[in-house]
C-alpha positions in Angstrom: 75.3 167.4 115.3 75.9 168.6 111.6 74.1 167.7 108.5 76.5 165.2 107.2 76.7 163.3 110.6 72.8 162.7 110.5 73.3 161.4 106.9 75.7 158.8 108.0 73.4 157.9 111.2 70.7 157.6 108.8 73.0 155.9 106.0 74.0 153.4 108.9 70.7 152.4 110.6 69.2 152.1 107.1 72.0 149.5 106.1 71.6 147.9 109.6 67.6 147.3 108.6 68.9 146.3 105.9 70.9 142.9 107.1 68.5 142.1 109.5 66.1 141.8 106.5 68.6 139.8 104.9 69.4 137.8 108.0 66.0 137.1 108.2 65.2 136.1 104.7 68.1 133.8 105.0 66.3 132.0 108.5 63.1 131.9 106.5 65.2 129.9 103.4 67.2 127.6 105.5 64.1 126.6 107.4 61.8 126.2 104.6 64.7 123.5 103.2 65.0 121.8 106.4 61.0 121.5 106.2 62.0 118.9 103.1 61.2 115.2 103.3 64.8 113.5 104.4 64.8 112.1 101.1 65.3 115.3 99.3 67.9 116.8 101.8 70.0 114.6 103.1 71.8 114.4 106.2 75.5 116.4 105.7 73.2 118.9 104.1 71.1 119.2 106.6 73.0 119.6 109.1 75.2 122.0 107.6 72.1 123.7 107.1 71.1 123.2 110.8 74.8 124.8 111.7 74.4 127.9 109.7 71.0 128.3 110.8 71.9 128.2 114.3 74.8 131.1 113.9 72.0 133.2 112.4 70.1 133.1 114.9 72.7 134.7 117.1 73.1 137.5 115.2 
């Protein structure tokens, strides 16, 4: 394996880490808002949150 193919195996797994963080950070988010009272996030938004929530938690 050659010098540049490591870099882009590291470049690669690094920018996987990366989006899981992000992926995560963004499950941590959209739960903390569906935590709210029902008064301060209402129902479309919540389940829209509840939707995108649910796809990330597939990934």
């Amino acid at each position: 394996m050659s010098e540049g193919d490591r870099r882009t195996i590291e470049q690669l797994s690094n920018e996987r880490n990366q989006m899981r963080w992000s992926v995560e950070a963004a499950k941590e988010t959209i739960s903390s808002v569906l935590a709210l009272p029902e008064q301060e996030v209402g129902p479309q938004a919540r389940a829209m949150l509840q939707t995108r929530l649910d796809a990330l938690e597939t990934l």
